[in-house]
C-alpha positions, 0 to 999 in steps of 0.5 A: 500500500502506499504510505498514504493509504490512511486507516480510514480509507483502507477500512471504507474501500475493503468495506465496499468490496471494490478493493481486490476488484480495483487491483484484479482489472479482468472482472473476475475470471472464472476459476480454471485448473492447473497452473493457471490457477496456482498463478498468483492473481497478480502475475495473471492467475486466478483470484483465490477469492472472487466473492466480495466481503460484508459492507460496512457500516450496515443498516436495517430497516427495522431501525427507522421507526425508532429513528422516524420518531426522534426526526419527527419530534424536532427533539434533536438536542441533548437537553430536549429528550432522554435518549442520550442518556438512555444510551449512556446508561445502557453502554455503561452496564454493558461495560461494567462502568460506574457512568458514561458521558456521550460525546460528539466524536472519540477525539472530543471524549479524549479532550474532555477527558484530558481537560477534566485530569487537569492537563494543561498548557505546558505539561506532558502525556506519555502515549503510543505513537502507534495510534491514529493521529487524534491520540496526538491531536487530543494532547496538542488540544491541551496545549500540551506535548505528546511524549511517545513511550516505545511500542512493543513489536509483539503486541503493537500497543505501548511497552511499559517498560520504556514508559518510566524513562519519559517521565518528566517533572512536567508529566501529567498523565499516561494515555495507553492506546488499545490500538485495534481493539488489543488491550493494553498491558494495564497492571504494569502501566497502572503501576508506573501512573501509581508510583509517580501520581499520574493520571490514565487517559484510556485511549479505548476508541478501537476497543468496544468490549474488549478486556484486560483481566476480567475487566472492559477496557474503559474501566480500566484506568481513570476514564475511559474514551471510545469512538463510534466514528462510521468505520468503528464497530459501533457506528453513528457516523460521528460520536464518541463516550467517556466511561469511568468507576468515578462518578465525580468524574464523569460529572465534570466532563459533562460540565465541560462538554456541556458548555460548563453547565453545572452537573450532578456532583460537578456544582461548580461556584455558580452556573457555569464553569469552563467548557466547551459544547462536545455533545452528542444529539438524540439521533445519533443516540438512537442509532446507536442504542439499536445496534448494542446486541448487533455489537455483543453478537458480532464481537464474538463471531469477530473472536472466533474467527481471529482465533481460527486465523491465528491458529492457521496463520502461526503456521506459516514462516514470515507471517506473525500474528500478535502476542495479547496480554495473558487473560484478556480478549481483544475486538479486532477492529483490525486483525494484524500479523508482522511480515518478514519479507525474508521468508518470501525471497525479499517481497516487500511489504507493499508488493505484498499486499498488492498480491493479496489484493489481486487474489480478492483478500485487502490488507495493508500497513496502516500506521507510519511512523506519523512523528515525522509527518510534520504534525509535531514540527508544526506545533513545536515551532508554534509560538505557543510550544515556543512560549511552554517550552525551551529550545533545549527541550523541544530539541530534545523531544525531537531528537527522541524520535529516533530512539523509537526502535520498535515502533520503526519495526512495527510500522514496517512490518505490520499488516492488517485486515479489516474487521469485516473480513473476521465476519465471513465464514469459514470457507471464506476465511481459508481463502486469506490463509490460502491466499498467504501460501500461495504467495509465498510459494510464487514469492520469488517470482512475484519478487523478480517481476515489475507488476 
């Protein structure tokens, strides 16, 4: 794929089914046997899979009566009617939290949540830089410096044990990342937040259900942050929740979301205190409420079939499918294995999935290494940065990119499949691990040729 190839459009084009289509240009021959049908697609053989994949996002009629009603009551806003909070309780229950707040987006629940663990101008956050570019964002929002513990090749989320280095007077706050839906090593980075006095931002936007240890992510630390942008597994186009064991908590980031507005335990000294308007209104509520059983059902199936692919796919040399924290079950927004082109006679990573692509099964690298992007450049050469933070210091926390081994590997190595491939069934499943060996058995050839 090419480096511009985002998470987003890579996740709405394989949704579509048009992806392996695009790179087959033929329609979709009709199988043959003999060579031609070992041939990898690309090279002019016959796709190992031709069928298309499930759309995503997906609706169902019987949910527009409910959405009718909320249209036809010209009811839209938070404040006029009662199925946010209806949302935000049945999606606490389901998590195991004590409150939810819905939010406008997963990037507006990070803020906030940010905000309310009194994160300010001139402090510091310790996140994954393996992580869409929002995680970073959210901090800068702060006027704060997004500092990157490493990431750890074998489970592609923060490796704790580079955490305690990053630590800095000015240190706020950890945001672990349970990128793809993968649970973060939790015990070890609670641990490192407890000794120093630091809060735990949960970066939980790809991470519905998931568990670390018997617990929801979300739950896990001091709160929680999930997306439900129209890519995610949960979708309402836009919008976003805070979950939390604190109600106090909770009740400030509704304030803040909510223009300031006193709320519950958060009394404030009088009507309003800061804040901003992040809120989530009643239609997206109702979509969102309808599709919780959807959410539990699919989870599972999702489950099952990544076992069944990292069975497989741990079979084949050069392909590694990600290590999870011992106890816990990840949600495969996206399904990742390493890739060590050394076991297919030096084919690159991009050509790989180019072959993939044409024998009808997507995948693709997702993130790179995004430090140098120029993001970061722009904020530290603002005059804001400037004003926060010494020369030396921004110089420093540039240079520090380099120290970030692991994540270099991991945006080299790592490819993934979308979600919606884990809901297929069984036959279609062994057409991705068919699709990998055929590959690899041509991988010479398809090294040598130009395609």
């Amino acid at each position: 794929m090419k480096d511009s190839f985002t998470r987003r459009g890579f996740i709405r084009t394989a949704a579509a089914g048009s992806l392996a289509l695009s790179w087959l240009g033929s329609g979709g021959a009709p199988r043959v046997f003999g060579a031609e049908a070992n041939k990898p697609a690309l090279l002019g053989g016959t796709p190992v899979h031709k069928g298309g994949w499930t759309s995503w996002p997906q609706w169902r009629e019987d949910w527009e009566p409910e959405v009718l009603k909320v249209l036809r009551s010209c009811r839209w806003f938070r404040g006029s009617a009662e199925r946010v909070a209806e949302f935000e309780k049945a999606y606490a229950q389901l998590l195991g939290a004590k409150s939810c707040l819905a939010t406008a987006s997963g990037t507006t629940a990070l803020i906030v949540s940010l905000h309310v663990m009194d994160v300010d101008a001139g402090d510091e956050v310790i996140v994954s830089p393996y992580t869409f570019i929002a995680s970073y964002n959210a901090i800068l929002n702060r006027k704060a410096l997004p500092v990157f513990a490493d990431t750890d090749p074998a489970t592609l989320t923060i490796n704790p044990a580079t955490i305690e280095s990053r630590i800095t007077e000015r240190t706020r706050a950890l945001m672990p990342v349970h990128i793809f839906g993968m649970p973060c090593e939790m015990d070890a980075i609670n641990a490192v937040a407890r000794k120093h006095g630091l809060a735990v931002v949960e970066d939980a936007c790809q991470a519905w259900l998931a568990e670390y240890h018997g617990r929801k992510c979300g739950t896990l630390g001091d709160l929680g942050c999930f997306s439900f942008q129209e890519s995610k597994h949960l979708p309402s186009g836009e919008g976003g929740a805070i979950t939390g064991m604190r109600e106090e908590l909770v009740d400030k980031c509704n304030s803040f979301h909510n223009c300031g507005r006193a709320h519950g335990t958060n009394k404030g000294s009088g009507s309003f205190t800061r804040g901003e308007n992040y809120r989530m209104t009643q239609l997206q509520a109702v979509i969102l409420m309808q599709q919780l059983d959807k959410l539990v059902r699919e989870t599972a199936v999702r489950r099952a079939n990544a076992d069944y692919l990292t069975a497989n796919l741990k079979a084949i040399p050069g392909i590694t499918p990600v290590r999870l924290p011992e106890n816990s079950q990840a949600v495969w927004h996206l399904y990742p294995v390493r890739y060590d082109p050394a076991h297919f006679h030096g084919l690159s990573r991009d050509k790989f999935c180019r072959a993939m692509g044409a024998e009808g099964v997507p995948c693709g690298g997702i993130y790179r290494e995004q430090y140098y992007d120029g993001l970061l450049d722009e904020a530290i050469a603002s005059r804001g940065f400037k004003r926060l933070w010494s020369a030396q210091r921004l110089k420093a926390y540039r240079d520090s990119f380099q120290e970030l081994k692991g994540n270099k590997q991991v945006c080299e190595t790592t490819v993934a499949f979308t979600q919606n491939l884990l809901l297929a069934d069984r036959g279609n499943l062994d057409h991705i691990i068919e699709a990998i060996r055929k590959i690899q058995a041509h991988s010479e050839a398809l090294a040598k040729a130009d395609a």
